[in-house]
KENU-757096 format. One record per residue (C-alpha): residue number from 1; residue in three letters; x, y, z. Coordinates in pm, whole numbers, plus 50000, padded with zeros to 5 digits. Example, Ala and Ser with C-alpha at 12.3 -4.5 7.8 and 13.67 -1.06 7.14 Angstrom:
% KENU-757096
pos  code  px  py  pz
1  ALA  51230  49550  50780
2  SER  51367  49894  50714
% end
This chain:
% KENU-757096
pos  code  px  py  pz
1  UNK  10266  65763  33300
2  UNK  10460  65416  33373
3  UNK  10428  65548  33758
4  UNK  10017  65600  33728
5  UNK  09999  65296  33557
6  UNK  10211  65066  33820
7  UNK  10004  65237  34087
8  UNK  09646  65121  33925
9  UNK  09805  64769  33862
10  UNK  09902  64749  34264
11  UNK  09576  64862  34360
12  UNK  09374  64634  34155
13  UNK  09630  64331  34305
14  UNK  09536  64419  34637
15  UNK  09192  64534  34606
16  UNK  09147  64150  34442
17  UNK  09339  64019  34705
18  UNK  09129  64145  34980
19  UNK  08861  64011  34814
20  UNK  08951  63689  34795
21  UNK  09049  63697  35135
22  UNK  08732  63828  35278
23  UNK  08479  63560  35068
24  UNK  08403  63192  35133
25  UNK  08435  62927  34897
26  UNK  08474  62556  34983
27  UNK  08691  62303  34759
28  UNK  08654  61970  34836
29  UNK  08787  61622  34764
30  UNK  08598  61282  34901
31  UNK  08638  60932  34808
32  UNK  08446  60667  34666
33  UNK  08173  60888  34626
34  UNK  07912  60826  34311
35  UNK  07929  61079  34006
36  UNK  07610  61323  34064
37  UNK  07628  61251  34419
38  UNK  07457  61583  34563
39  UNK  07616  61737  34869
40  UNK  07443  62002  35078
41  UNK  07499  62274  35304
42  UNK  07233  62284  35598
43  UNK  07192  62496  35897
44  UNK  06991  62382  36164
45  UNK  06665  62564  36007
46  UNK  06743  62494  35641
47  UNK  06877  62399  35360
48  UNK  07186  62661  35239
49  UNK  07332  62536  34939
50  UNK  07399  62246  34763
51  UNK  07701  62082  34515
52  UNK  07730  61763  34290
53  UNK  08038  61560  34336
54  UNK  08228  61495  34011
55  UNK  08550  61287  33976
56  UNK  08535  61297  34360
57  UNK  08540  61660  34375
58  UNK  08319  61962  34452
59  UNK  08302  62305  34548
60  UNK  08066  62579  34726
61  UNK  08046  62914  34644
62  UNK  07799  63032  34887
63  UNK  07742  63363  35037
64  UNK  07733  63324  35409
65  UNK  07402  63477  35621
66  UNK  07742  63536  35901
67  UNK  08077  63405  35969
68  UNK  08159  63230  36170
69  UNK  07901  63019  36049
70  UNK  07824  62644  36206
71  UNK  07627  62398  35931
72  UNK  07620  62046  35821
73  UNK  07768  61894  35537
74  UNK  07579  61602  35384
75  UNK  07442  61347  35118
76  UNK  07050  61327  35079
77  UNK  06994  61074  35348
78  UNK  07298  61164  35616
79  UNK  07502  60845  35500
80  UNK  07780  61106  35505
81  UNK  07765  61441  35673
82  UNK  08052  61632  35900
83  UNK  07944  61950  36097
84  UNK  08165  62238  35999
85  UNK  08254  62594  36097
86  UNK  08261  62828  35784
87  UNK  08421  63154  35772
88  UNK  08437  63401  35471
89  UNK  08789  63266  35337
90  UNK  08895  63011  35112
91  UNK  08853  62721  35266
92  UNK  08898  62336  35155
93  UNK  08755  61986  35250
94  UNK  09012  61707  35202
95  UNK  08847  61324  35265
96  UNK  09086  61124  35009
97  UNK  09295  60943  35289
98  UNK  08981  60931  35555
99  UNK  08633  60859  35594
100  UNK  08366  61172  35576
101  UNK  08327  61282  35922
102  UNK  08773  61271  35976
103  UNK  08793  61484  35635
104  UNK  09079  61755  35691
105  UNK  08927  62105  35679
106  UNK  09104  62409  35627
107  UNK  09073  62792  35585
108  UNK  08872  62827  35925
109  UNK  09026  62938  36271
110  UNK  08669  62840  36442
111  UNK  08667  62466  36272
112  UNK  09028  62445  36340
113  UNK  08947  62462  36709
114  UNK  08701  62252  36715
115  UNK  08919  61968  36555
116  UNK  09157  62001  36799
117  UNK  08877  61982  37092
118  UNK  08733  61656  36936
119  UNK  09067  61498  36891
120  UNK  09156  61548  37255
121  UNK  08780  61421  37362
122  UNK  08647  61150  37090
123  UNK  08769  60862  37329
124  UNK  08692  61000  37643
125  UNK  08403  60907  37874
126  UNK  08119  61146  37925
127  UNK  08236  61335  38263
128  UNK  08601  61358  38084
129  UNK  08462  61447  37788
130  UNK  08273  61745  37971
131  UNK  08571  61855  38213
132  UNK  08797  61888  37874
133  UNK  08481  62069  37699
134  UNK  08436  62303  38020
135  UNK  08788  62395  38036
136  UNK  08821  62486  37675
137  UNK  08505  62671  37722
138  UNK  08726  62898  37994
139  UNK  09022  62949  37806
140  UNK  08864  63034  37516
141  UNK  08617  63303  37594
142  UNK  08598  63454  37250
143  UNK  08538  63183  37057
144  UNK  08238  63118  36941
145  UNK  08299  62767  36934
146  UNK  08260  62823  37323
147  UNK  07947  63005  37304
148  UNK  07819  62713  37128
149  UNK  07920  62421  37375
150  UNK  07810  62615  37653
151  UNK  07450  62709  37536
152  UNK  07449  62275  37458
153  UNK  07569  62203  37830
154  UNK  07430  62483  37999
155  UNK  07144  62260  38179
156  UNK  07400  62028  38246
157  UNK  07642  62262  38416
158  UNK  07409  62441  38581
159  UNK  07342  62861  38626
160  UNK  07609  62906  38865
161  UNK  07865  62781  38630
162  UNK  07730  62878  38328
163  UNK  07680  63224  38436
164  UNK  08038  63219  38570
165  UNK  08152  63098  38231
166  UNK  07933  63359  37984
167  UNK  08031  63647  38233
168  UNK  08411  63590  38098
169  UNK  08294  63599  37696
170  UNK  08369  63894  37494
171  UNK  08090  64144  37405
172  UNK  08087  63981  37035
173  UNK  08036  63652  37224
174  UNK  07796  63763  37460
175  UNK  07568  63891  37144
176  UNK  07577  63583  36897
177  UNK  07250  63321  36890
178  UNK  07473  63117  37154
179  UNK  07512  63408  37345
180  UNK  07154  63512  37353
181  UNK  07016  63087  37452
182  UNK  07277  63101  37751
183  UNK  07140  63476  37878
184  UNK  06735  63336  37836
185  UNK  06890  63032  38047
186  UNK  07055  63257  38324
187  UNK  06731  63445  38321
188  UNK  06484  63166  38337
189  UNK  06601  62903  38545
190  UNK  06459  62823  38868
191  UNK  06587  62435  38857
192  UNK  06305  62303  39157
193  UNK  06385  62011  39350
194  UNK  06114  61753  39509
195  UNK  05977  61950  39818
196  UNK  05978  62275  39634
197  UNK  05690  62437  39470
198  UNK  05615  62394  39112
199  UNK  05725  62707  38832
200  UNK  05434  62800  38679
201  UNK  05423  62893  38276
202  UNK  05248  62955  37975
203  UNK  05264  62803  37652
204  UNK  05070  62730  37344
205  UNK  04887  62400  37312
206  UNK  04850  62191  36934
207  UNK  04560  62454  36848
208  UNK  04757  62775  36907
209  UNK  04560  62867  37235
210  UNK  04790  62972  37544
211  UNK  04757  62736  37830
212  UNK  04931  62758  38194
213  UNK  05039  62462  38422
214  UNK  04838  62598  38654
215  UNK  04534  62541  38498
216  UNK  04569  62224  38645
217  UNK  04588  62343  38947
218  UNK  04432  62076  39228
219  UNK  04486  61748  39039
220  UNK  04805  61594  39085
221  UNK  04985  61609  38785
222  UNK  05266  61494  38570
223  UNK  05484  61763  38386
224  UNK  05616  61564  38090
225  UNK  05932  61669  37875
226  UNK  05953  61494  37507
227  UNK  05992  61535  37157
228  UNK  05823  61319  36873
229  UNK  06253  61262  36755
230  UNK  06304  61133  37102
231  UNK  06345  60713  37073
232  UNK  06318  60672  37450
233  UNK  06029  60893  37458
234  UNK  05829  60735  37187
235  UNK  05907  60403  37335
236  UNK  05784  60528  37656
237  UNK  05430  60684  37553
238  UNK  05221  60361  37538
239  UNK  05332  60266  37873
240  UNK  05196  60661  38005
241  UNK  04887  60605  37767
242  UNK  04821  60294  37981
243  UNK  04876  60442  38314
244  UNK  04682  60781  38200
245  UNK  04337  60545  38147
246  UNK  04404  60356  38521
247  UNK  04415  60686  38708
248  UNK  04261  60958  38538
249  UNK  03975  60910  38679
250  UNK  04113  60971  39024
251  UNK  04246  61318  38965
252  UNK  04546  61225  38768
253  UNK  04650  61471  38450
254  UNK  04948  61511  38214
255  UNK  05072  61800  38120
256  UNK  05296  61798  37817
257  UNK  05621  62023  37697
258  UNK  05705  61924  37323
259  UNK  06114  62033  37256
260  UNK  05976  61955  36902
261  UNK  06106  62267  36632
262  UNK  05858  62131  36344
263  UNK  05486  62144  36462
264  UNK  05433  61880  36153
265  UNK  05659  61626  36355
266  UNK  05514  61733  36716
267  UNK  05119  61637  36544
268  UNK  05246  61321  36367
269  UNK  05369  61179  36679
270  UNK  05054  61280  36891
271  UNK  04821  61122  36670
272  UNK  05059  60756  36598
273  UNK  05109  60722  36963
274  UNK  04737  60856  37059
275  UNK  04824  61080  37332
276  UNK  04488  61123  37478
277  UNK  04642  61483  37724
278  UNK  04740  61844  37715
279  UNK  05000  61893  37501
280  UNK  05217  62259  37442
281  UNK  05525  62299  37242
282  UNK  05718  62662  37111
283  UNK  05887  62467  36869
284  UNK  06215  62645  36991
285  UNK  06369  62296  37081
286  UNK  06591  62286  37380
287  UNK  06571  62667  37414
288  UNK  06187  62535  37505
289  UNK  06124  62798  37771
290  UNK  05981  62535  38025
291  UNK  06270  62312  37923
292  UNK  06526  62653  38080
293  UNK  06284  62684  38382
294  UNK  06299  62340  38467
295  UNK  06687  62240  38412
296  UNK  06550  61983  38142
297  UNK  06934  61835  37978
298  UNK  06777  61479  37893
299  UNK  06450  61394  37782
300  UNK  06221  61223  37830
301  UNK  06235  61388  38197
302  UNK  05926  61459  38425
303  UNK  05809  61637  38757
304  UNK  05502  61487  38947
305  UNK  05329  61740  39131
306  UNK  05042  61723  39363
307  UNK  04743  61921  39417
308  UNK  04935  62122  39663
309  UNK  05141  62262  39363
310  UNK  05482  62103  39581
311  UNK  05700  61851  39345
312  UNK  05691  61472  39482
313  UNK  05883  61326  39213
314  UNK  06104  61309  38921
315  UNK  06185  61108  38631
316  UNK  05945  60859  38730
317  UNK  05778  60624  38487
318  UNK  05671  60259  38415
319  UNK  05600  60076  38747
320  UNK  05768  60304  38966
321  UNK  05508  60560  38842
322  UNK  05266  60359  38872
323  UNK  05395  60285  39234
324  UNK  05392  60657  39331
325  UNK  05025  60678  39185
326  UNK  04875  60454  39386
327  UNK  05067  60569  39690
328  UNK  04927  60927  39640
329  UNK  04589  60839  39516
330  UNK  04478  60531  39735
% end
């Protein structure tokens, strides 16, 4: 009898065990931080969970959709906020001796490597910054850290070296939402230069309707990349409005590609900034379809194309635009 009951205690020690081991929670310490302060957990679609702070502590007991699991923790209005990799352990948040964003995380192998890439690359300038993220990208093919930075730089690097990166991922890696934006890259981007021919696509405009570049087709054109949460972009629109009104009578058009994800947002900024032209948007953001074709890895970004359908410029805007207008239409 002792013997059946040590066995049912040892299996109930480990069956607890392995449950703890195998479920998330997150236990956190901050500093300074108001009584009722409310914390959330936010993906990139929407909100996941949320916590109030008490005597500078809190804690999450949240089922993951996945794990790993990439989200943002943050106050109401981002004052503080640190992007995290979960996992479905115990995991804790220590900010007591640091500011939000430095907080020391534990309990996750994913946010462990990503710590140790943004200590190494925090100070470094851009093109350091991006060897050191490449390289970590290649020795660390199934992470899905990795997948991540690569579907983010993937326009940057270009097909050849994306493709050359993604072809040494695991299967696992290969088949995770990073995975899947770096294969529709690979497959859709043609990357034209000035002197090429234009890529044609499709895409719905503000009303839902499908409409293709080539619709335009015999007016010289400007291909427009933006987003209404682009500052440079927004800053830039009156200055297009104004050169839109000179030459649109002369054949001019603009054709617009939204890397909006809210369709709210994409309308609000049409109508403040009275954008008078075509505008389309999938609301995918940089996975914008147009955005892969084209090798978009900035915006705001444009290709001027003539009634020939062969690229004459890029980029071009305020007076130099304006330049280039007159050139081709005078």
């Amino acid at each position: 009898m002792k013997r059946i009951l040590f066995g049912i205690i040892t299996l109930l020690v480990i069956s607890c065990n392995e449950e703890t081991k195998g479920q998330f929670y997150l236990i956190g310490k901050t500093n300074n931080l108001e009584n009722g302060t409310t914390l959330y957990l936010s993906d990139k679609k929407e909100l996941i969970d949320s916590a109030v702070i008490e005597n500078n502590s809190f804690r999450f007991d949240t089922k993951l959709p996945k794990s790993p699991f990439q989200v943002i923790l943050r106050t109401k209005r981002y004052l503080h906020y640190r992007y995290l990799w979960l996992e479905n352990n115990p995991m804790t948040f220590d900010a007591t001796k640091s500011d939000f964003r430095n907080a020391i995380v534990t309990g996750s192998t994913e946010e462990n490597l990503s710590q140790i890439l943004n200590k190494e690359t925090q100070s470094l300038p851009r093109d350091e910054r991006l060897k050191k993220d490449m390289e970590f990208v290649r020795m660390n093919p199934n992470s899905v850290h990795s997948a991540y930075i690569l579907s983010v730089y993937s326009t940057t690097w270009g097909k050849e070296k994306t493709k050359e990166l993604f072809d040494n991922f695991s299967t696992k890696n290969k088949n995770t939402e990073y995975g899947k934006s770096i294969v529709k890259y690979i497959k859709l981007n043609k990357n034209p230069n000035i002197g090429e021919n234009y890529v044609d696509f499709e895409m719905e405009d503000t009303n839902g309707k499908i409409k293709k570049l080539s619709d335009l087709k015999g007016k010289l054109v400007l291909l427009e990349f933006w987003s209404s949460n682009c500052g440079p972009c927004r800053k830039e629109n009156p200055n297009l409005v104004k050169t839109y009104e000179k030459f649109k009578h002369k054949g001019f058009e603009v054709f617009a590609v939204s890397q909006d994800t809210k369709k709210e947002s994409w309308l609000n900024a049409i109508e403040k900034d009275k954008l008078p032209w075509l505008q389309v948007s999938d609301l995918k953001g940089r996975d914008n379809s147009a955005s892969l074709i084209y090798g978009i890895n900035g915006i705001p970004d444009n290709f001027l194309i003539d009634p020939k359908g062969i690229i004459v410029g890029r980029n071009l805007r305020g007076e130099r635009l304006n330049e280039k207008l007159n050139e081709l239409l005078n």
